[in-house]
Jmol script that loads the backbone (N, CA, C; Angstrom):
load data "model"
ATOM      1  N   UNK A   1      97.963 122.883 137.681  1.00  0.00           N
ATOM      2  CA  UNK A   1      98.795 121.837 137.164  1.00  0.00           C
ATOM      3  C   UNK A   1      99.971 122.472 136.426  1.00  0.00           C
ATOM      4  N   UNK A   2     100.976 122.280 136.665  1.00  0.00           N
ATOM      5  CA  UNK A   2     102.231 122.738 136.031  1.00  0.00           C
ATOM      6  C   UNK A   2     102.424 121.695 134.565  1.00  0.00           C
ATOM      7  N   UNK A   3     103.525 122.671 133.974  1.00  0.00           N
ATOM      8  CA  UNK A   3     103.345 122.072 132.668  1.00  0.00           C
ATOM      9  C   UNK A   3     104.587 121.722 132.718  1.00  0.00           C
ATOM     10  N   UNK A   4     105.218 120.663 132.326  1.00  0.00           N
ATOM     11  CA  UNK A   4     106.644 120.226 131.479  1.00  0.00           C
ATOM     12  C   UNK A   4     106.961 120.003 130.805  1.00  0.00           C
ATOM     13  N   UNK A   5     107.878 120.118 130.562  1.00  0.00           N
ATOM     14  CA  UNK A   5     108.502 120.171 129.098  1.00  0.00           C
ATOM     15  C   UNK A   5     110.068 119.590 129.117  1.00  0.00           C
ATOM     16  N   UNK A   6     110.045 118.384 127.760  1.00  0.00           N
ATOM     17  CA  UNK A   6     111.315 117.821 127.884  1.00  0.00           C
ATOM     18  C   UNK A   6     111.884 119.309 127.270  1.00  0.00           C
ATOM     19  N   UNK A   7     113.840 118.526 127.337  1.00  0.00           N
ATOM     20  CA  UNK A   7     114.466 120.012 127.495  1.00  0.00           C
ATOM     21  C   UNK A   7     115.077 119.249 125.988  1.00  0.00           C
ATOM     22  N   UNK A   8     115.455 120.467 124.950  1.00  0.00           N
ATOM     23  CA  UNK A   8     115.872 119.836 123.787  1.00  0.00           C
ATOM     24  C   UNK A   8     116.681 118.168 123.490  1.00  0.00           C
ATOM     25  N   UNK A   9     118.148 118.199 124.581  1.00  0.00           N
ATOM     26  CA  UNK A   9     118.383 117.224 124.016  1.00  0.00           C
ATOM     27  C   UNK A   9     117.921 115.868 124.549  1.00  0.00           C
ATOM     28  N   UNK A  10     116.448 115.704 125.584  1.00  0.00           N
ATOM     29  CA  UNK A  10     115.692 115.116 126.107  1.00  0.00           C
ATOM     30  C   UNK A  10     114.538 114.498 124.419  1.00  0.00           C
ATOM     31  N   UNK A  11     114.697 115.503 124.059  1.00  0.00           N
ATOM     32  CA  UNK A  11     113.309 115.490 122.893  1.00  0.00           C
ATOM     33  C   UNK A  11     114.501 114.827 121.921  1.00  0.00           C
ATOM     34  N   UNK A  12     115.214 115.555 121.618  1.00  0.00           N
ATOM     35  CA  UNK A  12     116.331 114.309 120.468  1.00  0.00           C
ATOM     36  C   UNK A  12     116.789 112.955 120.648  1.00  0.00           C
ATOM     37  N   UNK A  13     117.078 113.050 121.909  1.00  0.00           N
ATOM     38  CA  UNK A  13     117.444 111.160 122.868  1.00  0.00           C
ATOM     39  C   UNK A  13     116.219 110.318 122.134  1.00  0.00           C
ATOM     40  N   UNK A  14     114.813 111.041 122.476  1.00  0.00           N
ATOM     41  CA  UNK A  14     113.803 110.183 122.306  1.00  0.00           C
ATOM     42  C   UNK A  14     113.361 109.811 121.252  1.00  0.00           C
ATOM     43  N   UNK A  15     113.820 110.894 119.893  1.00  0.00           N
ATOM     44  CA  UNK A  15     113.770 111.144 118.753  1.00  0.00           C
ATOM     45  C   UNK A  15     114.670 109.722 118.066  1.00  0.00           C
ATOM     46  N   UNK A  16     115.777 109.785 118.822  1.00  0.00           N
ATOM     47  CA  UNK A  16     116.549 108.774 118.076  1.00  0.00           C
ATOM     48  C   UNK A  16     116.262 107.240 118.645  1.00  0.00           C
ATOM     49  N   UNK A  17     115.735 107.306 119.878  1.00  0.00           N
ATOM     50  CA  UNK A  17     115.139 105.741 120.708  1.00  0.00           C
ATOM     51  C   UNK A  17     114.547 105.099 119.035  1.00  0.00           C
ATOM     52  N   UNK A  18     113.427 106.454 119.221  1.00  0.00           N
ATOM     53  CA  UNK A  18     112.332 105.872 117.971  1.00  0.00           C
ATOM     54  C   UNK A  18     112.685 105.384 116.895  1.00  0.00           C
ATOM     55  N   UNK A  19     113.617 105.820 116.529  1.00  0.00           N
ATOM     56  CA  UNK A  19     114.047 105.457 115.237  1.00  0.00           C
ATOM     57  C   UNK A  19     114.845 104.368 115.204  1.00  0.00           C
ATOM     58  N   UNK A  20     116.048 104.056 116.093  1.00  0.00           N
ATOM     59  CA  UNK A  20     116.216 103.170 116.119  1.00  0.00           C
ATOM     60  C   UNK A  20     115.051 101.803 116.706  1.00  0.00           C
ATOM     61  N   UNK A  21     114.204 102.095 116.991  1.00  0.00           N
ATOM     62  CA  UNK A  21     113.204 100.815 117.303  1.00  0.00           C
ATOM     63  C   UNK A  21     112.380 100.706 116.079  1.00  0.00           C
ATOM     64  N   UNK A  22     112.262 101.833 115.421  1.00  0.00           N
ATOM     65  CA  UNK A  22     111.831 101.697 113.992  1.00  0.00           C
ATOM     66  C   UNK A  22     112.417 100.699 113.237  1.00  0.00           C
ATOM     67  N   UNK A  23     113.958 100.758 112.960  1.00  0.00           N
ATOM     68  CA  UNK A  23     114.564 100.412 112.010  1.00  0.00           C
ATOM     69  C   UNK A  23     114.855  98.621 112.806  1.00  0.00           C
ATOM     70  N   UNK A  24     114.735  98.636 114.306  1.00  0.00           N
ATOM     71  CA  UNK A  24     114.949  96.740 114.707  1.00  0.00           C
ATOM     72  C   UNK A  24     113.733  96.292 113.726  1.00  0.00           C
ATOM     73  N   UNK A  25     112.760  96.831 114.066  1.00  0.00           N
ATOM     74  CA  UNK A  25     111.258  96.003 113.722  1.00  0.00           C
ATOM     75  C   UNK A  25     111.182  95.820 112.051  1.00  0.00           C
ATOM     76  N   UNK A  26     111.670  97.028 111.422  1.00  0.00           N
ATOM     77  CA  UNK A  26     111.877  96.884 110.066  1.00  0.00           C
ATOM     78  C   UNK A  26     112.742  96.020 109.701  1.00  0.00           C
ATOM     79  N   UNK A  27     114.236  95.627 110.377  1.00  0.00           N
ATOM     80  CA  UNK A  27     114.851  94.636 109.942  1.00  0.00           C
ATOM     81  C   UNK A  27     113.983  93.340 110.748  1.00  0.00           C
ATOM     82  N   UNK A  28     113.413  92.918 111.710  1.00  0.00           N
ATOM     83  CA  UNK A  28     112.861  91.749 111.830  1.00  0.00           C
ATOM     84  C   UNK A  28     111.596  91.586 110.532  1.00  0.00           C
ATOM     85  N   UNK A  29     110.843  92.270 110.297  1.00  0.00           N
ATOM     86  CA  UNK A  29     109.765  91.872 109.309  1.00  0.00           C
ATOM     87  C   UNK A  29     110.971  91.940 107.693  1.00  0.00           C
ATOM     88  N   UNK A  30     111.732  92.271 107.638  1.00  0.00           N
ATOM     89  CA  UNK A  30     112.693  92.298 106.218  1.00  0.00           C
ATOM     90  C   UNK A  30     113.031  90.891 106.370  1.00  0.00           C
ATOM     91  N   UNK A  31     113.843  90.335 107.920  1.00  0.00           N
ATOM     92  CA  UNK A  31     114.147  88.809 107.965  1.00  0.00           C
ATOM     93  C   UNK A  31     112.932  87.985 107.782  1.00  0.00           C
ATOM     94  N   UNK A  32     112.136  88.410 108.496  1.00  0.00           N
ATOM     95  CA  UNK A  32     111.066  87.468 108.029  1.00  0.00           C
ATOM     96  C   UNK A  32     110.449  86.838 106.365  1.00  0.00           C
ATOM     97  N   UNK A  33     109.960  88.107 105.904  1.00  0.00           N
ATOM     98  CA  UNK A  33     109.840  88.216 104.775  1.00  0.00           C
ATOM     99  C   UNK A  33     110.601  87.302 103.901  1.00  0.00           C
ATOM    100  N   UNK A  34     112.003  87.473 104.008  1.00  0.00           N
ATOM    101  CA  UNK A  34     112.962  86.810 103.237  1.00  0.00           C
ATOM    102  C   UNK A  34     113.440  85.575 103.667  1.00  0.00           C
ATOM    103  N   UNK A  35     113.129  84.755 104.501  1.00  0.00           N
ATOM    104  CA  UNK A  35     113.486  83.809 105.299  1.00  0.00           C
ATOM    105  C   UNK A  35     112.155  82.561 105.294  1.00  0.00           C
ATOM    106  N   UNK A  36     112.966  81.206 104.631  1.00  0.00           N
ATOM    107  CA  UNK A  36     111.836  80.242 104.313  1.00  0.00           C
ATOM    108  C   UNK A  36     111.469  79.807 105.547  1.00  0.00           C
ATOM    109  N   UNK A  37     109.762  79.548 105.596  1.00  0.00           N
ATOM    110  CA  UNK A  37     108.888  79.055 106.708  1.00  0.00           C
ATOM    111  C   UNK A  37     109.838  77.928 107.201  1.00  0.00           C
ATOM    112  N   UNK A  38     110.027  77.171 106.578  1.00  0.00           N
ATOM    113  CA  UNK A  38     110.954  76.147 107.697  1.00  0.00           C
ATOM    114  C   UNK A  38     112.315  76.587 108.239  1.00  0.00           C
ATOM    115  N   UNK A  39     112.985  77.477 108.418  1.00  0.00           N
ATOM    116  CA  UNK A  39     113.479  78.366 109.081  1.00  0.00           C
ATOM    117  C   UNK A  39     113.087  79.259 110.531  1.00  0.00           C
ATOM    118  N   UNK A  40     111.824  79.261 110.576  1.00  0.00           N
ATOM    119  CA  UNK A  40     110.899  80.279 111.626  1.00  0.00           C
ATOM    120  C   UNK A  40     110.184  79.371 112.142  1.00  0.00           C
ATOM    121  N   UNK A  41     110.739  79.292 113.818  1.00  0.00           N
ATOM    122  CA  UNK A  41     109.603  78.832 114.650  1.00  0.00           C
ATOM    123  C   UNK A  41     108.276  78.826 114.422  1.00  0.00           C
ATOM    124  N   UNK A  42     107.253  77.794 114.689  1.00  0.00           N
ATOM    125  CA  UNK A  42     105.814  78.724 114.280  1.00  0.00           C
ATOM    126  C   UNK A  42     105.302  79.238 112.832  1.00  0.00           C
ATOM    127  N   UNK A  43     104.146  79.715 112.693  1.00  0.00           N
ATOM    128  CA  UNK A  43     103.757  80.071 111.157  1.00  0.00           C
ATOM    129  C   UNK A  43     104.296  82.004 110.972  1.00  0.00           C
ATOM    130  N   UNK A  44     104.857  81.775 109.804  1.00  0.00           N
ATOM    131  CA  UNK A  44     104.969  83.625 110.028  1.00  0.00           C
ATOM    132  C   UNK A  44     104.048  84.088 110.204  1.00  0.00           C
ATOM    133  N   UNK A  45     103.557  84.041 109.766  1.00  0.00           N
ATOM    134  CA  UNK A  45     102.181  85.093 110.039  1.00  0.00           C
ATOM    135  C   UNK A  45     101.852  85.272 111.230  1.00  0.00           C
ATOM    136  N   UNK A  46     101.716  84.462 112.467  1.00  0.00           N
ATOM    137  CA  UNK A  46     101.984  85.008 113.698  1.00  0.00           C
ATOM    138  C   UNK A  46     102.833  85.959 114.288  1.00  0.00           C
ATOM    139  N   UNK A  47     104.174  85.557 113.511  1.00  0.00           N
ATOM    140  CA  UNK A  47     105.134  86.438 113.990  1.00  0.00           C
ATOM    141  C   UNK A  47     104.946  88.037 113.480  1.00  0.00           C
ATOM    142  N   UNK A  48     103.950  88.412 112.896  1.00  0.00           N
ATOM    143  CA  UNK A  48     103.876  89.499 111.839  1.00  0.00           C
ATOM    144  C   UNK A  48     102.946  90.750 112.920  1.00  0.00           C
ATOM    145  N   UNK A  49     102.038  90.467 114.107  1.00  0.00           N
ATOM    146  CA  UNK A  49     101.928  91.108 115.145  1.00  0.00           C
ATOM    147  C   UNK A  49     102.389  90.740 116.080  1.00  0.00           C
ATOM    148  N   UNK A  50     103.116  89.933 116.683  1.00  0.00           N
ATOM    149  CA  UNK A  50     104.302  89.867 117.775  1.00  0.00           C
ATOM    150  C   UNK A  50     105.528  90.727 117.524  1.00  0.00           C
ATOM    151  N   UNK A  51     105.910  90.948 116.190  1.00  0.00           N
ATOM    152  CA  UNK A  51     106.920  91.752 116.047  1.00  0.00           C
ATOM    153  C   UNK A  51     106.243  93.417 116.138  1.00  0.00           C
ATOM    154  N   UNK A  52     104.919  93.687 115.790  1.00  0.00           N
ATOM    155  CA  UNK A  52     104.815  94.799 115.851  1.00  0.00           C
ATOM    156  C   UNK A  52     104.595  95.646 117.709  1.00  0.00           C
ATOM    157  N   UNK A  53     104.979  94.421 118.852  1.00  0.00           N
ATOM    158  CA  UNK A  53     105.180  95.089 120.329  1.00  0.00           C
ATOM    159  C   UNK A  53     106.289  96.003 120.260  1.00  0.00           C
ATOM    160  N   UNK A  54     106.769  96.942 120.458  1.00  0.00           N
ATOM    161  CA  UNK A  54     107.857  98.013 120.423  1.00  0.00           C
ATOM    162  C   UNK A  54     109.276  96.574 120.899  1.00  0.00           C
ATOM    163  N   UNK A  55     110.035  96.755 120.715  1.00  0.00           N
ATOM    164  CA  UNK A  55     110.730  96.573 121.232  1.00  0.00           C
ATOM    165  C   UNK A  55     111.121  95.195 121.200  1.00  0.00           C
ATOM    166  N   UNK A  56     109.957  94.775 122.176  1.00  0.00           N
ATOM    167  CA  UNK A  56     109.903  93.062 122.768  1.00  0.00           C
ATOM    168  C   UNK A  56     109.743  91.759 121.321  1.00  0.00           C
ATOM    169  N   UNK A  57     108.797  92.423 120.778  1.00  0.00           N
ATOM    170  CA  UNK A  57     108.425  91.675 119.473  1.00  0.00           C
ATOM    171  C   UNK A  57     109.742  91.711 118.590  1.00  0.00           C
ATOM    172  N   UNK A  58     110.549  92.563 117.915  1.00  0.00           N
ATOM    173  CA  UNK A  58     111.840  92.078 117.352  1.00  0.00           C
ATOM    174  C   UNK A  58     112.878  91.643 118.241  1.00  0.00           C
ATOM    175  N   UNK A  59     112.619  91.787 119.216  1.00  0.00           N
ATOM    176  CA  UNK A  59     114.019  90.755 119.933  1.00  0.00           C
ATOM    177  C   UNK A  59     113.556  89.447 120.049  1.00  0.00           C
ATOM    178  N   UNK A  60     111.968  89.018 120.353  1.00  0.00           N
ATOM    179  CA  UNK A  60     111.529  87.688 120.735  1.00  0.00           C
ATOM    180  C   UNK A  60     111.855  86.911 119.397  1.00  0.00           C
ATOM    181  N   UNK A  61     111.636  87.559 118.131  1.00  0.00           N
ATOM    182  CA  UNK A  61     111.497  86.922 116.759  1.00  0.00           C
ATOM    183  C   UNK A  61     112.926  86.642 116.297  1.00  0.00           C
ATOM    184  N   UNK A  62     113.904  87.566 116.683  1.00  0.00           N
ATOM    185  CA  UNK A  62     115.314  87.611 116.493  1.00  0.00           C
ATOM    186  C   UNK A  62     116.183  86.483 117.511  1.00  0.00           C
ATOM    187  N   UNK A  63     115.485  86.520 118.711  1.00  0.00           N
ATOM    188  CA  UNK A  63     115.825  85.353 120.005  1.00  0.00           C
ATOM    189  C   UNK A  63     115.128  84.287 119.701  1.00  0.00           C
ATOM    190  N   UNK A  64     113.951  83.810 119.850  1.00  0.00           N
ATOM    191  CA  UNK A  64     113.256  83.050 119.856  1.00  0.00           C
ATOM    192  C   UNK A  64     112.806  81.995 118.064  1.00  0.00           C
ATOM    193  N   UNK A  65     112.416  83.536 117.245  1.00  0.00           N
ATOM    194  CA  UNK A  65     111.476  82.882 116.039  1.00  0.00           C
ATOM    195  C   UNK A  65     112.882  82.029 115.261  1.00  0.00           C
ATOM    196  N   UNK A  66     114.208  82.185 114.983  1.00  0.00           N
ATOM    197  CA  UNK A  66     114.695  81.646 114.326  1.00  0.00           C
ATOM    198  C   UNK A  66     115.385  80.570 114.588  1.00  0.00           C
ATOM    199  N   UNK A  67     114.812  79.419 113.685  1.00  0.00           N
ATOM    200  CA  UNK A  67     115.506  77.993 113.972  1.00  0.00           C
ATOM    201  C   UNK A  67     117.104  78.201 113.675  1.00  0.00           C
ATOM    202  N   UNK A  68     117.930  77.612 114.780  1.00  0.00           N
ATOM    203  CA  UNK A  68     119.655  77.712 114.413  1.00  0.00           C
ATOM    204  C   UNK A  68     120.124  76.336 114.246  1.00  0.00           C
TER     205      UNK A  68
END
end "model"
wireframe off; spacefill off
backbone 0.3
color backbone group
């Protein structure tokens, strides 16, 4: 079995994916947090592991959870 290996700026790209998906999910649970229940589709507290799916969960809560 051969071995691979990302190539440095392969490992930094991915380095920074993370972080920025870090920091969506941290600002969706910050909106949440601060944002009255009659504002948010649904009970928060649902939204509190839907937001933790990578990715999908702060865009659904950012698209979907907030009443406009």
């Amino acid at each position: 079995m051969a071995k691979t290996e990302l190539s440095p700026t392969a490992k930094t790209g991915l380095g920074l994916l993370g972080i920025v998906q870090a920091v969506f999910a941290f600002l969706a649970f910050w909106d949440l947090a601060h944002r009255d229940a009659d504002e948010v589709r649904g009970p928060k507290v649902a939204w509190v592991p839907a937001i933790l799916v990578n990715w999908i969960g702060p865009a659904s809560y950012f698209l979907f959870g907030i009443r406009r």
